[in-house]
Backbone as JSON Lines, residues from 0, in Angstrom:
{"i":0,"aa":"X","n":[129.2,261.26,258.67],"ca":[130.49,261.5,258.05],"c":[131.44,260.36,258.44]}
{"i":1,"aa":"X","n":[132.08,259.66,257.76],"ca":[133.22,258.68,257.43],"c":[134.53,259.51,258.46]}
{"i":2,"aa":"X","n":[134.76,259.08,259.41],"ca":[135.92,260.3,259.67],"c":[137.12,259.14,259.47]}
{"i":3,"aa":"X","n":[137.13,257.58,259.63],"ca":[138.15,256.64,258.86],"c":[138.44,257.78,257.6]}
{"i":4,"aa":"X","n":[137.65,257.24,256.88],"ca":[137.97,257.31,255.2],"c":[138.45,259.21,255.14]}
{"i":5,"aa":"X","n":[137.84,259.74,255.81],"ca":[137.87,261.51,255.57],"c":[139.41,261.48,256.54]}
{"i":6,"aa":"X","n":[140.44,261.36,257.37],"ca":[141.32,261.23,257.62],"c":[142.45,260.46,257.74]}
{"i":7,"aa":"X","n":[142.02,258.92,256.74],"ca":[143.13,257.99,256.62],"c":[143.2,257.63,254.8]}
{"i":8,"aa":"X","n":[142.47,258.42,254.18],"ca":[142.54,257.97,252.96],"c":[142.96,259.12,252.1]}
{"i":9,"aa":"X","n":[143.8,258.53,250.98],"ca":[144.17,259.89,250.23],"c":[143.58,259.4,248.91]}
{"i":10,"aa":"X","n":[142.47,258.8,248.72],"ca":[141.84,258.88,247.21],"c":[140.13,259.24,247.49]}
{"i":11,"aa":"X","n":[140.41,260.1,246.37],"ca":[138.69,260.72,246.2],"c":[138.89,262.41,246.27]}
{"i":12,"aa":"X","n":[137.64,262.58,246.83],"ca":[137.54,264.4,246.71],"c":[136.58,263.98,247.76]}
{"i":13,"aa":"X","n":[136.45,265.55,248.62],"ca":[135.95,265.73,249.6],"c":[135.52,267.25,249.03]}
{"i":14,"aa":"X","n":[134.33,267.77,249.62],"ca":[133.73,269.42,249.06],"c":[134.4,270.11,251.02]}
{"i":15,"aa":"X","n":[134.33,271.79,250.47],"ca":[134.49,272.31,251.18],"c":[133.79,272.46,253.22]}
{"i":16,"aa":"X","n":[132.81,271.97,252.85],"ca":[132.2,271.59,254.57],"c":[133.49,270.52,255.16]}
{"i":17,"aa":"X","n":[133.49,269.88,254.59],"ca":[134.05,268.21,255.04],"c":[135.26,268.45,255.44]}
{"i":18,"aa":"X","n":[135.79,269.17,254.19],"ca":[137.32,269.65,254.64],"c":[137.24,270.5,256.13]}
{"i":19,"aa":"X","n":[136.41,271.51,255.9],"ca":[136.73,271.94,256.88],"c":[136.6,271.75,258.51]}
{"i":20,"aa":"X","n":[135.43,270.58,258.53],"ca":[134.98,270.28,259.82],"c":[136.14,269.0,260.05]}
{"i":21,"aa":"X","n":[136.53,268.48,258.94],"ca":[138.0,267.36,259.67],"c":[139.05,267.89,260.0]}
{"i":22,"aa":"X","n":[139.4,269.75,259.08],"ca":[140.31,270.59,259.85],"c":[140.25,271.11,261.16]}
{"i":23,"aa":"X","n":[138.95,271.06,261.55],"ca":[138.25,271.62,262.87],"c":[138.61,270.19,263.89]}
{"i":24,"aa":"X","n":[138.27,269.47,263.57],"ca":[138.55,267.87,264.29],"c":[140.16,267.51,264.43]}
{"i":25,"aa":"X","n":[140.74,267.97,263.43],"ca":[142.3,267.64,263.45],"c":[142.66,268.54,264.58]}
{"i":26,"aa":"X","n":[142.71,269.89,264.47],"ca":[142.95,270.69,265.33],"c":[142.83,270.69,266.61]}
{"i":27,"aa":"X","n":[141.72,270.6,266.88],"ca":[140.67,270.21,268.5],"c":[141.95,268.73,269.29]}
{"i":28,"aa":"X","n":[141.55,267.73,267.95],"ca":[142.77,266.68,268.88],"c":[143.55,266.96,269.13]}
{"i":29,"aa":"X","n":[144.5,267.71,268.13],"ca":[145.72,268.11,268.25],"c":[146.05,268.7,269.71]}
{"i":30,"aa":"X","n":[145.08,269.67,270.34],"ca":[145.18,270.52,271.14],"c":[145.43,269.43,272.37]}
{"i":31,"aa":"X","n":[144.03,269.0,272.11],"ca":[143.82,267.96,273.26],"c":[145.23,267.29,273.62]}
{"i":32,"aa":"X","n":[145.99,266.64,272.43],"ca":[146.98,265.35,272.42],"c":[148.08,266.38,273.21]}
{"i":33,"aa":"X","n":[148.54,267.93,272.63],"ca":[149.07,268.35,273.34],"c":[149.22,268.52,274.69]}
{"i":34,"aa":"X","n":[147.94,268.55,275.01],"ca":[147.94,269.03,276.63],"c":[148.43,267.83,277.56]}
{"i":35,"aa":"X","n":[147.5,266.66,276.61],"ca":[147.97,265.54,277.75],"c":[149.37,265.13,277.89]}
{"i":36,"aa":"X","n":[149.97,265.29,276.48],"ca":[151.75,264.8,276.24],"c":[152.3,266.19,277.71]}
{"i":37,"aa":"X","n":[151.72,267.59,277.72],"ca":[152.72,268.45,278.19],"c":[152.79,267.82,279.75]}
{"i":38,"aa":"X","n":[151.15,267.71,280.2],"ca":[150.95,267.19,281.46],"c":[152.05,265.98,281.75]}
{"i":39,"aa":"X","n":[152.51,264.65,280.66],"ca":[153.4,263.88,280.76],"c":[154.52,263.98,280.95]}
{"i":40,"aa":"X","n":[155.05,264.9,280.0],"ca":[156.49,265.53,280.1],"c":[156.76,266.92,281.07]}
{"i":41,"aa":"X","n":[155.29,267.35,281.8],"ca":[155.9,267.97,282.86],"c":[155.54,269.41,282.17]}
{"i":42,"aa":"X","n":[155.29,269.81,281.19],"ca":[155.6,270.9,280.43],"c":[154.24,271.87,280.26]}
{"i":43,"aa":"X","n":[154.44,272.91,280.03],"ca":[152.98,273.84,279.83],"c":[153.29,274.75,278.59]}
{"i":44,"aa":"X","n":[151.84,274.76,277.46],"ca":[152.41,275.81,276.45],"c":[152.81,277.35,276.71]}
{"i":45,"aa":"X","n":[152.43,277.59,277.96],"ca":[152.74,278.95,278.53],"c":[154.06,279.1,279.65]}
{"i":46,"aa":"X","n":[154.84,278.14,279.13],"ca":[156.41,277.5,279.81],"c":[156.93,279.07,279.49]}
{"i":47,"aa":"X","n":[157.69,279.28,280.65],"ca":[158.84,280.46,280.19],"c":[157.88,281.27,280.07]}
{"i":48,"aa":"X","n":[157.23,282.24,280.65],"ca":[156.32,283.35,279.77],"c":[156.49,284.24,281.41]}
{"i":49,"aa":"X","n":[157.05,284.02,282.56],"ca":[157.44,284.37,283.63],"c":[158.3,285.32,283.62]}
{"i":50,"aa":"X","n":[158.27,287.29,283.56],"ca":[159.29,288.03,282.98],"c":[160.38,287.53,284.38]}
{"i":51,"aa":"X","n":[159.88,287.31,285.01],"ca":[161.1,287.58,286.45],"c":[161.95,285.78,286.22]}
{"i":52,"aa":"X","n":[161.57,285.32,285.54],"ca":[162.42,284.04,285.14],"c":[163.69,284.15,284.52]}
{"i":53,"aa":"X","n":[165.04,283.64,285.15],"ca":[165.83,284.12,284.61],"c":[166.07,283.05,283.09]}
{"i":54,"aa":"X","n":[166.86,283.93,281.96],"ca":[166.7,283.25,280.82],"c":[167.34,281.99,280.51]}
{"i":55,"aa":"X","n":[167.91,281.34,281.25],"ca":[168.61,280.03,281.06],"c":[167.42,278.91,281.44]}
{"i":56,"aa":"X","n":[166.78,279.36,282.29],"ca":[165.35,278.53,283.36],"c":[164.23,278.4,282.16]}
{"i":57,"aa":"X","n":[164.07,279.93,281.38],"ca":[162.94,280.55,280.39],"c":[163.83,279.05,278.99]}
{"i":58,"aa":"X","n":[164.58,279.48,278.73],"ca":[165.05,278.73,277.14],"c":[165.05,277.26,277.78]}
{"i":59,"aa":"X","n":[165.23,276.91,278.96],"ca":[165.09,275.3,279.41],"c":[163.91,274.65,279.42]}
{"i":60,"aa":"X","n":[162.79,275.64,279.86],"ca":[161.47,275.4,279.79],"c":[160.96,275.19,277.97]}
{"i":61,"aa":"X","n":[161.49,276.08,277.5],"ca":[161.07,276.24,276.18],"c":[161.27,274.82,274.97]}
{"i":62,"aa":"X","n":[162.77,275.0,275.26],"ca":[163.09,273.45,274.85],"c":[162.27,272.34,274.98]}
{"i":63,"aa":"X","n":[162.03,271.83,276.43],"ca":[161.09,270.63,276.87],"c":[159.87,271.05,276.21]}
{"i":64,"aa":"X","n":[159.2,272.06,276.43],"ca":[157.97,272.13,275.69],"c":[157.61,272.11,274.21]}
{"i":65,"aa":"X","n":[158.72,271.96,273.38],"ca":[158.77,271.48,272.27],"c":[158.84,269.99,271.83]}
{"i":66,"aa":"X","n":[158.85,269.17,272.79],"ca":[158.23,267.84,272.89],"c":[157.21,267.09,272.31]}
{"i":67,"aa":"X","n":[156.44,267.81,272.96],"ca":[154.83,267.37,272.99],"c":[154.27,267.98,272.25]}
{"i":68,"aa":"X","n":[154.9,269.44,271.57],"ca":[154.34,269.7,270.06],"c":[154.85,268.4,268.52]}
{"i":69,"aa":"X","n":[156.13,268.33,268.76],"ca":[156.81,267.59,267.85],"c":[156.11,266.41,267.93]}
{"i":70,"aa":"X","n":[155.73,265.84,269.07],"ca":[154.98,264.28,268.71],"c":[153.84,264.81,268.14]}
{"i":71,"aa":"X","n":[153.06,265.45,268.66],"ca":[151.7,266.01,268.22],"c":[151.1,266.05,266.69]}
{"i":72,"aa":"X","n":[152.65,266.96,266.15],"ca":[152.44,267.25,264.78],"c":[153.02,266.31,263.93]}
{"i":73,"aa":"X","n":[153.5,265.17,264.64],"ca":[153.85,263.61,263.85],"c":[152.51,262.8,264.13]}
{"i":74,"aa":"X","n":[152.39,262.72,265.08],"ca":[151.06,261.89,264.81],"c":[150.02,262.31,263.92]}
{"i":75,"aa":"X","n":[150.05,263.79,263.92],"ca":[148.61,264.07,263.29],"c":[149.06,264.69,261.58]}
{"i":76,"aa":"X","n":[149.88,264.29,261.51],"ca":[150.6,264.94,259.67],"c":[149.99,263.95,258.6]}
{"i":77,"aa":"X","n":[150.26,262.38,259.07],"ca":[149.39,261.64,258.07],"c":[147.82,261.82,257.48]}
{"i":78,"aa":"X","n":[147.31,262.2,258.96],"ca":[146.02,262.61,258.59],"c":[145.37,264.12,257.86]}
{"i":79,"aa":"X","n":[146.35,265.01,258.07],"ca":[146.38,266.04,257.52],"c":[146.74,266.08,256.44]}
{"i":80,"aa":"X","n":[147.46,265.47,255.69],"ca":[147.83,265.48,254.3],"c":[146.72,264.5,253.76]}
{"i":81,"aa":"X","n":[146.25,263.55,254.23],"ca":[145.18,262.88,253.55],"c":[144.5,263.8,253.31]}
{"i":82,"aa":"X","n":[143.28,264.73,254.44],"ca":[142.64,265.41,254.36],"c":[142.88,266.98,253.26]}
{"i":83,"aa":"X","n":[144.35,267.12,253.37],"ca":[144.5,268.07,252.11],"c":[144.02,267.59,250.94]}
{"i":84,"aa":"X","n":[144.75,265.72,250.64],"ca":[145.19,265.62,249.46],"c":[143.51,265.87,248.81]}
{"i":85,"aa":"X","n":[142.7,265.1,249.29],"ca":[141.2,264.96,249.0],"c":[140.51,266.26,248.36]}
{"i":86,"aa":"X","n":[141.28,266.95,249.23],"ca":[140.25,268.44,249.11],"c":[141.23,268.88,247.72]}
{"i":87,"aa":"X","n":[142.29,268.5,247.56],"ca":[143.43,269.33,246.39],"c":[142.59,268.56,245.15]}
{"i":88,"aa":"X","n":[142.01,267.61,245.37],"ca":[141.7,266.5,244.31],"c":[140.28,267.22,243.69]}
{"i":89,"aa":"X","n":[139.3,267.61,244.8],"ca":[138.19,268.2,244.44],"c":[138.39,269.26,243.8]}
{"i":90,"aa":"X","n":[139.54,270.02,243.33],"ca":[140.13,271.07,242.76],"c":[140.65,270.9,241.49]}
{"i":91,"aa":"X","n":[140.5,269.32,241.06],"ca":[141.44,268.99,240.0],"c":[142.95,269.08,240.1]}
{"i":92,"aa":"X","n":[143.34,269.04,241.53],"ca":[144.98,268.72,241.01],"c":[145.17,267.89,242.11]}
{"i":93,"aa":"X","n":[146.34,267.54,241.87],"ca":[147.53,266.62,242.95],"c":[147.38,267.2,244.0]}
{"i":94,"aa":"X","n":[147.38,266.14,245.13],"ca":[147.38,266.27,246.0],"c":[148.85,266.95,246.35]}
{"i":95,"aa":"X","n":[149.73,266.66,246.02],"ca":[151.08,267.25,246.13],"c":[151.21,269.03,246.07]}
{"i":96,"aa":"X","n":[150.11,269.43,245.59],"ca":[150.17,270.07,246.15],"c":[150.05,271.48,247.34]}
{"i":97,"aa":"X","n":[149.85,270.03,248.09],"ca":[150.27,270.56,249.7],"c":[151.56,270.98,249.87]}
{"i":98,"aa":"X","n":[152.78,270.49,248.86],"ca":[153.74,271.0,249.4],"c":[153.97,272.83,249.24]}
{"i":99,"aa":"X","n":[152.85,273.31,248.76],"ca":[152.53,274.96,248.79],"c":[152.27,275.84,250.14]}
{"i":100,"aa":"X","n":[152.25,274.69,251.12],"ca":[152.32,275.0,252.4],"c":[153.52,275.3,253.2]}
{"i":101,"aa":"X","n":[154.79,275.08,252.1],"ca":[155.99,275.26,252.97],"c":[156.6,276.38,252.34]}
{"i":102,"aa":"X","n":[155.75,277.0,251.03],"ca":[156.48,278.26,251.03],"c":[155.61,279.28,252.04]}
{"i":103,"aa":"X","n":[156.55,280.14,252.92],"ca":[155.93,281.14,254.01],"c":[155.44,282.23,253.37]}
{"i":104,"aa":"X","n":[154.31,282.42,253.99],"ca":[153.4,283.16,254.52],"c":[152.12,282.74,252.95]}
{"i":105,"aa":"X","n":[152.79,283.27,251.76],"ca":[152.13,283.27,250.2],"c":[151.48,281.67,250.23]}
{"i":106,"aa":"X","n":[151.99,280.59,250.44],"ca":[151.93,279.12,250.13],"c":[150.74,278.64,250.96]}
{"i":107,"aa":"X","n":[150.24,279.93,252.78],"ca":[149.04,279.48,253.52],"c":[148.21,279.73,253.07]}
{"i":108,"aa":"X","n":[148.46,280.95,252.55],"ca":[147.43,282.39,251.83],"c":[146.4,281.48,250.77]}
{"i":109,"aa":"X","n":[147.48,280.83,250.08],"ca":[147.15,280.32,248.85],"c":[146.09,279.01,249.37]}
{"i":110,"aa":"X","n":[146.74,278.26,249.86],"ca":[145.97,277.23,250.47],"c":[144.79,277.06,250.56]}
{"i":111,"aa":"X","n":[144.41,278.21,251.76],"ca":[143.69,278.53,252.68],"c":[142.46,278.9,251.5]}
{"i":112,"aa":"X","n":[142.81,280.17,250.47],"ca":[141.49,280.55,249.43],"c":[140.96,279.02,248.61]}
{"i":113,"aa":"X","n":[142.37,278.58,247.95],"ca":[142.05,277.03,247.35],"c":[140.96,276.27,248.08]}
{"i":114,"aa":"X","n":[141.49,276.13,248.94],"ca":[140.43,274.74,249.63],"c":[139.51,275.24,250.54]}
{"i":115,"aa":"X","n":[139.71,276.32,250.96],"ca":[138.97,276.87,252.05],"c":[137.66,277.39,251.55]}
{"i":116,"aa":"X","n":[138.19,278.23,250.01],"ca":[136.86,279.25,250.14],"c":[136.38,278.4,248.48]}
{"i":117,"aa":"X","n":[137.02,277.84,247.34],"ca":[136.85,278.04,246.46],"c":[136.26,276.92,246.01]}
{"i":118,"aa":"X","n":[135.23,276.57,245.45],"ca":[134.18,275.56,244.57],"c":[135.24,273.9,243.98]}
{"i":119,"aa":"X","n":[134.86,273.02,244.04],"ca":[135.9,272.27,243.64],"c":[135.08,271.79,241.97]}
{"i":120,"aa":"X","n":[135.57,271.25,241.28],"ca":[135.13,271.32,239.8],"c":[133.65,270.57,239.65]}
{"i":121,"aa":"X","n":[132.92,270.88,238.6],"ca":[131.8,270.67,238.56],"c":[132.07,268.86,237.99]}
{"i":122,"aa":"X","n":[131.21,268.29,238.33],"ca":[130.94,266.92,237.49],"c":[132.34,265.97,238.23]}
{"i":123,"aa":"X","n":[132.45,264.65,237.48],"ca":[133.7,263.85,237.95],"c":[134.58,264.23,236.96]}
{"i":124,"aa":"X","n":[136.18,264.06,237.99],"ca":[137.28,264.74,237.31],"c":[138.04,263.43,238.01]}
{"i":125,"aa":"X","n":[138.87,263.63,237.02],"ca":[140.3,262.15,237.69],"c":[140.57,261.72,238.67]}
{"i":126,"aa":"X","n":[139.71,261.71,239.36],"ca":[140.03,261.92,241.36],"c":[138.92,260.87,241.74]}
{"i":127,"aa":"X","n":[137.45,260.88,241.0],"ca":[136.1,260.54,241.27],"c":[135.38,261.51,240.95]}
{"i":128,"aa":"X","n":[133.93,260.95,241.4],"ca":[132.86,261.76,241.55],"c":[132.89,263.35,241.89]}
{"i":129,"aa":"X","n":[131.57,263.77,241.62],"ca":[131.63,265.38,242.41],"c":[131.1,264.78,244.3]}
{"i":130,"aa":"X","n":[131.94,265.58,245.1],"ca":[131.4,264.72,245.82],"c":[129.62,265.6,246.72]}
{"i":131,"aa":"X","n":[129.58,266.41,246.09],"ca":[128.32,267.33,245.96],"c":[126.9,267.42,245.12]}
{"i":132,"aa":"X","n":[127.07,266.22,244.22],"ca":[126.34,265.87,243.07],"c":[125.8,264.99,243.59]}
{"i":133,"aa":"X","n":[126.26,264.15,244.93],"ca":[125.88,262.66,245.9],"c":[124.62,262.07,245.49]}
């Protein structure tokens, strides 16, 4: 597997395995990148979770630990929208829309059956090849 081209490129189609094992790979780093940024900035995702902490100490912790998520999910957004757009493409549409991810809760739902569970079109469609026909 290409993981360049499967997370830095937004032309082509990708079938449902691919997508999902570069979602599995995005994730995993992600975790990883977190831990090491929290270890940097001092911070733990289980910051504040201390009931006997008083709440000024709890919301101070909380704050800082929003750090090392925010870089996290900047570094790794380019590659995640590549990896959408590909899979939106094997579907016959725009990659754009990923932006179905920012309506809550309905927009994951939706997502998630689209690319997750559902067949992407038979034969080549405006995007490329089938990429299952190989």
């Amino acid at each position: 597997m290409d993981f360049k081209n499967l997370l830095l490129s937004f032309d082509g189609r990708i079938g449902r395995q691919s997508w999902w094992i570069g979602l599995i790979v995005l994730i995993v780093l992600q975790w990883i990148v977190m831990l090491i940024l929290g270890l940097l900035f001092g911070t733990s995702m289980m910051g504040g979770m201390d009931p006997n902490m008083p709440p000024e100490q709890a919301a101070e912790m909380a704050t800082r630990g929003m750090i090392p998520i925010g870089i996290a999910g900047l570094i790794f957004l380019y590659p995640g929208l590549a990896l959408y757009a590909k899979r939106w493409h094997d579907r016959g549409k725009s990659g754009w829309w990923s932006l179905i991810l920012l309506v809550p809760i309905i927009g994951g739902i939706w997502a998630l059956i689209e690319l997750g569970f559902l067949r992407g079109t038979d034969g080549p469609n405006q995007y490329g090849p089938d990429p299952i026909a190989g």
